[in-house]
C-alpha angles and dihedrals in degrees: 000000000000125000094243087051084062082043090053093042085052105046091054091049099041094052093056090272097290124184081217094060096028090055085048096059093044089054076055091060096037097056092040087055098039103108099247094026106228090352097049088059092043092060080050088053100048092045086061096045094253110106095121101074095046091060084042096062084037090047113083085240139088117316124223137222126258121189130230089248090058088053097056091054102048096044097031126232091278090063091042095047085046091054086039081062106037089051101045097238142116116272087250092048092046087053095048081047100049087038086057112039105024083078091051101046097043085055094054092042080049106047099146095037091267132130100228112233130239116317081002081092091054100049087042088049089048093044089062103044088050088056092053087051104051106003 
């Protein structure tokens, strides 16, 4: 077991057990093990003609909504149904989650508009669910 899946474990048991902060930890996951991290997703989201929200979420701007619907699209039902079971939610709850907090969480792991390199996702990731721990 990785340290972010303790993180992940943590952050779902030190927030009362949340979905919010279970999903978010799961996100966490998700983007560490995407091939390409953040721009591995972003290559997903262009080819689906959604690469504007996605720099959206990475730009220091506003960012902008994405649907459950569009997330389905961009991540497929298999990736949807993975975080459904890591999270412990249904596959409907687990798109409105990622369509919710993905945005949010890329934001944080992008703060100066810059897709972090290599092991910098990890210690981001680790970072922010430090600061819903103990922020």
């Amino acid at each position: 077991m990785g340290m972010l899946d303790d993180l992940t474990k943590a952050a779902a048991s030190g927030m009362g057990g949340g979905q919010q902060s279970g999903m978010a930890g799961v996100i966490l996951q998700m983007l560490q093990n995407q091939p390409g991290g953040i721009a591995g997703m972003m290559q997903n989201f262009q080819q689906n003609g959604l690469g504007n929200l996605l720099q959206s979420w990475i730009s220091t701007g506003h960012n902008l909504p994405i649907s459950a619907e569009q997330i389905q699209q961009v991540l497929g039902h298999q990736q949807v149904a993975q975080v459904a079971d890591q999270a412990g939610v249904s596959h409907e709850e687990a798109s409105s989650g990622l369509a919710s907090l993905l945005p949010q969480i890329v934001d944080k792991l992008t703060p100066n508009g810059q897709v972090p390199q290599g092991g910098d996702l990890m210690s981001q990731g680790m970072e922010l669910l430090k600061g819903k721990l103990f922020g």
